[in-house]
VOKE-407668 format. One record per residue (C-alpha): z negated, y negated, x; residue number from 1. Coordinates in Angstrom, 2 decimals, padded with zeros to 5 digits. Example, Ala and Ser with C-alpha at 12.3 -4.5 7.8 and 13.67 -1.06 7.14 Angstrom:
% VOKE-407668
<z = -007.80; y = 004.50; x = 012.30; seq = 1> $
<z = -007.14; y = 001.06; x = 013.67; seq = 2> $
END
This chain:
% VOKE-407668
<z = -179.93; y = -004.07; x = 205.61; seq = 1> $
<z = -179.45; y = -007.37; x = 205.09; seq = 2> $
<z = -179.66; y = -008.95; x = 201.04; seq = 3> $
<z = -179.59; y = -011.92; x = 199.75; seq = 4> $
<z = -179.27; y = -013.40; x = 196.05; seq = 5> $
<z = -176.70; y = -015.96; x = 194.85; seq = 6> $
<z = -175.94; y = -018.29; x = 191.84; seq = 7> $
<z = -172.94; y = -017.16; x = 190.04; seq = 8> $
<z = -170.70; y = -019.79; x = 191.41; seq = 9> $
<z = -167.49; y = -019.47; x = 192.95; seq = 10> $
<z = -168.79; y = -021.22; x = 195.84; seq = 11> $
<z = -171.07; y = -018.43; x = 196.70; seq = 12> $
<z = -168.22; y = -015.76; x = 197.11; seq = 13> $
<z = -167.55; y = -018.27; x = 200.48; seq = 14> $
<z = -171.18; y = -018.18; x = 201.41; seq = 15> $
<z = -171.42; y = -014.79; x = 201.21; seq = 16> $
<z = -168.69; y = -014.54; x = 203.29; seq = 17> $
<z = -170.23; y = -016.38; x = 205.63; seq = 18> $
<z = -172.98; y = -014.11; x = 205.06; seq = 19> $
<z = -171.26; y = -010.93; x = 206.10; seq = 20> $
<z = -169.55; y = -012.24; x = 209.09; seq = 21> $
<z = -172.85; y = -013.37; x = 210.63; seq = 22> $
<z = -174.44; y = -009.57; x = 209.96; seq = 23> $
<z = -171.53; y = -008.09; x = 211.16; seq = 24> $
<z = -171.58; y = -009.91; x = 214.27; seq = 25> $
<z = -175.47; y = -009.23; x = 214.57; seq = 26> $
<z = -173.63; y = -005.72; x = 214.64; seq = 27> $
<z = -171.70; y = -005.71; x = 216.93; seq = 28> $
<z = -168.79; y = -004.87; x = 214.18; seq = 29> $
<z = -165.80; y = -007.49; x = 214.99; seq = 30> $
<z = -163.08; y = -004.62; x = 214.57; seq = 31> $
<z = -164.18; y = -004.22; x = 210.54; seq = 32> $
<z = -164.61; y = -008.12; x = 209.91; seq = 33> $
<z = -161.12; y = -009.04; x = 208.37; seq = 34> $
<z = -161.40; y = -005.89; x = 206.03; seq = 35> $
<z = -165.09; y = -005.99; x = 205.18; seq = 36> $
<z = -164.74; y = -009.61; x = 204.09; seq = 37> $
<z = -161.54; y = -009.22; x = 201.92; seq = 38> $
<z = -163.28; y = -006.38; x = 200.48; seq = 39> $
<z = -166.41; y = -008.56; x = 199.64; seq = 40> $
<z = -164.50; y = -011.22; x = 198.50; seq = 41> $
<z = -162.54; y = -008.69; x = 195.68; seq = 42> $
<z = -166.08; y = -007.23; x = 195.00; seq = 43> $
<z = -167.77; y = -010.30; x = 194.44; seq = 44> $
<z = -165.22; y = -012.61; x = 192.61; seq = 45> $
<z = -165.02; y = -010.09; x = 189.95; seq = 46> $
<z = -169.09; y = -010.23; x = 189.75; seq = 47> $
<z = -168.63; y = -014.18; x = 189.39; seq = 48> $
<z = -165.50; y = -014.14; x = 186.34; seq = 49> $
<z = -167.08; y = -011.04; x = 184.50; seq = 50> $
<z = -170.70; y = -010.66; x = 185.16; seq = 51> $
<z = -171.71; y = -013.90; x = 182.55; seq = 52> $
<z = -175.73; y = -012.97; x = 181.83; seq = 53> $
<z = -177.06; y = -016.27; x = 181.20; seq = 54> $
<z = -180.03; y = -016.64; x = 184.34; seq = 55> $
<z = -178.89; y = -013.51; x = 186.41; seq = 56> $
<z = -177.94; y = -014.02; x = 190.04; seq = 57> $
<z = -175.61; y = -011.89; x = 191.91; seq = 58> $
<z = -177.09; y = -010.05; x = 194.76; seq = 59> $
<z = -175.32; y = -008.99; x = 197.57; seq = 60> $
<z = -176.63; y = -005.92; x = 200.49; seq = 61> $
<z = -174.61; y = -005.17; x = 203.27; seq = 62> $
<z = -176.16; y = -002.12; x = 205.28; seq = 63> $
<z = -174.55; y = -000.70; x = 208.83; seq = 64> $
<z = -175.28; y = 003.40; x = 208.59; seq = 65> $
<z = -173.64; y = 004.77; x = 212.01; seq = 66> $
<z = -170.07; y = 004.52; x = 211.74; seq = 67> $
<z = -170.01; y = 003.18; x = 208.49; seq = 68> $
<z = -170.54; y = -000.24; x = 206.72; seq = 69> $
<z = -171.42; y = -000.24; x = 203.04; seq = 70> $
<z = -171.27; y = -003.60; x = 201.28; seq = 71> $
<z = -172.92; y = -003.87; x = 197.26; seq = 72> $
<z = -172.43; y = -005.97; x = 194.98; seq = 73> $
<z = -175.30; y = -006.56; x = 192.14; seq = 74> $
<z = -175.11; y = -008.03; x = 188.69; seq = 75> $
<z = -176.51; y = -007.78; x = 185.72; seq = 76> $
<z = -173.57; y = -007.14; x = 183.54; seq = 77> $
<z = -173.52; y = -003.52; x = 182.12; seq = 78> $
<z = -169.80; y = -003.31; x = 181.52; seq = 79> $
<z = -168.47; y = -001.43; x = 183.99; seq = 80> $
<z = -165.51; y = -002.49; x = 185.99; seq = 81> $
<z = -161.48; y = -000.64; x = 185.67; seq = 82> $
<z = -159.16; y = 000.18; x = 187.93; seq = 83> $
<z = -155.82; y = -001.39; x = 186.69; seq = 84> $
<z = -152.38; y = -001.08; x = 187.67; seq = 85> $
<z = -151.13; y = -004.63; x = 187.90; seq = 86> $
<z = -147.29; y = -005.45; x = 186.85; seq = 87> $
<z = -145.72; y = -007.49; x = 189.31; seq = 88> $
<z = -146.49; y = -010.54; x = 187.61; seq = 89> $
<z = -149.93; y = -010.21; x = 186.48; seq = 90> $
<z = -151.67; y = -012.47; x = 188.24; seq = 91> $
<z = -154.78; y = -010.69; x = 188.31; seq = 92> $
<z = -156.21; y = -007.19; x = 188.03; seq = 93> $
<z = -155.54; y = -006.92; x = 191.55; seq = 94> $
<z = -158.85; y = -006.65; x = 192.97; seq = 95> $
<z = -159.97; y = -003.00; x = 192.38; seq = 96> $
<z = -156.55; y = -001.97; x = 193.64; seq = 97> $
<z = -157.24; y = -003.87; x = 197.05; seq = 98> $
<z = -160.57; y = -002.59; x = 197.40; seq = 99> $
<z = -159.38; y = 001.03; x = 196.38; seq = 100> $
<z = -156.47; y = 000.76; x = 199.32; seq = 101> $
<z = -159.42; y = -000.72; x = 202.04; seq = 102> $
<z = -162.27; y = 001.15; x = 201.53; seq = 103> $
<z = -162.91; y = 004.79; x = 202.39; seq = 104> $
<z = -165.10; y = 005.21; x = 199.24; seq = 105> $
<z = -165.78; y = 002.82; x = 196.74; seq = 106> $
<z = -167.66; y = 002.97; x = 192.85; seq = 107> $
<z = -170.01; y = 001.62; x = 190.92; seq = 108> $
<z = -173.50; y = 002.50; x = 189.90; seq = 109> $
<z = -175.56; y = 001.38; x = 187.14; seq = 110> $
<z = -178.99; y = 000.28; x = 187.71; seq = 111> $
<z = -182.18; y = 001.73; x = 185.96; seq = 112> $
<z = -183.12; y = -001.32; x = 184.25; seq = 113> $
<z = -180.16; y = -003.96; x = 183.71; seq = 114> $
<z = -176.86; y = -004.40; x = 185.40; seq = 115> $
<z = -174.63; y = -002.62; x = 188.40; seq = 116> $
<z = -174.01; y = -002.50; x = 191.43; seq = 117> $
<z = -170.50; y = -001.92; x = 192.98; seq = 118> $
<z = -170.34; y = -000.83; x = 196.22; seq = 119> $
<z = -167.56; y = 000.10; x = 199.10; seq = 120> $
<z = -167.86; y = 002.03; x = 202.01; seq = 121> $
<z = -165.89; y = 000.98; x = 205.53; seq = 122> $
<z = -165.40; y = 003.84; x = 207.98; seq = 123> $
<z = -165.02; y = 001.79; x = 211.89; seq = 124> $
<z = -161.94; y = 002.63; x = 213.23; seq = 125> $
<z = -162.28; y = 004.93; x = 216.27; seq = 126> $
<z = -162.43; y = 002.32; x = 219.08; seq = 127> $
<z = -165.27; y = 000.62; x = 217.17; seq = 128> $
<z = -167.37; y = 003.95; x = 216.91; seq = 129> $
<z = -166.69; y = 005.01; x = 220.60; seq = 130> $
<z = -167.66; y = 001.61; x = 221.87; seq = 131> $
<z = -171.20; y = 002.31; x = 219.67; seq = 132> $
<z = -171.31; y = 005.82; x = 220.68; seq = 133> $
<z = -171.12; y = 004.32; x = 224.55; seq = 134> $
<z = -173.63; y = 000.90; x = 224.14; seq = 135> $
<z = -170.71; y = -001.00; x = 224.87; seq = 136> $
<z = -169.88; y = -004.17; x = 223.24; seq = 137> $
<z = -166.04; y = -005.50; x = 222.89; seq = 138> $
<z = -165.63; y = -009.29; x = 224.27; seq = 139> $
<z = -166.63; y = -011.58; x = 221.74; seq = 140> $
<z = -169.64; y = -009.68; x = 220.12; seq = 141> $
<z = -173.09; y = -011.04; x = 220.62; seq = 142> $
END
């Protein structure tokens, strides 16, 4: 698993990014990259504009679990996020409805003390798993 804290910044939803494309490289997990980071990006850009708890970071976990790859997304806000069903010219509330579309699961669960996390689940597509299954690694993975 790899986690790491961030200031609640805009900038960090690029170094996180950056972040998840290293660990799923590390993986082996190049077929999942363009979706896992779009659905980061949703997950933690919504942590940035609503999660405002003066001092709290945003933490971020991304853990590979066999032919899955979940990606959380901590803050210490304890208002939970909504689904919404965007008109076509909101210009936001589009988030959830991306991540709900990409992921294979997705929710949110509140922590003991303070806070939430909100967390998506990435099935590999069935090249990805076989290649796993076999050892193999696709050109271009370390």
């Amino acid at each position: 698993m790899v986690v790491r804290r961030w200031s609640r910044h805009p900038r960090c939803v690029a170094l996180a990014r950056a972040d998840l494309r290293k660990a799923l490289a590390g993986w082996g997990l190049v077929a999942v990259e363009e979706v896992a980071l779009l659905v980061l990006s949703e997950l933690i850009t919504n942590a940035v504009r609503h999660a405002r708890v003066p001092g709290r970071q945003i933490e971020t976990r991304y853990l590979h679990q066999g032919d899955k790859v979940r990606i959380e997304v901590h803050d210490a806000a304890d208002q939970l996020p909504k689904l919404r069903t965007p008109t076509p010219e909101s210009v936001r509330g589009r988030g959830l409805v991306l991540v709900e579309t990409l992921a294979d699961q997705w929710g949110v669960t509140p922590r003991p003390a303070v806070g939430k996390a909100v967390w998506a689940v990435l099935a590999l597509p069935a090249d990805e798993r076989a290649s796993l299954a076999t050892g193999e690694r696709r050109e271009g993975q370390s």
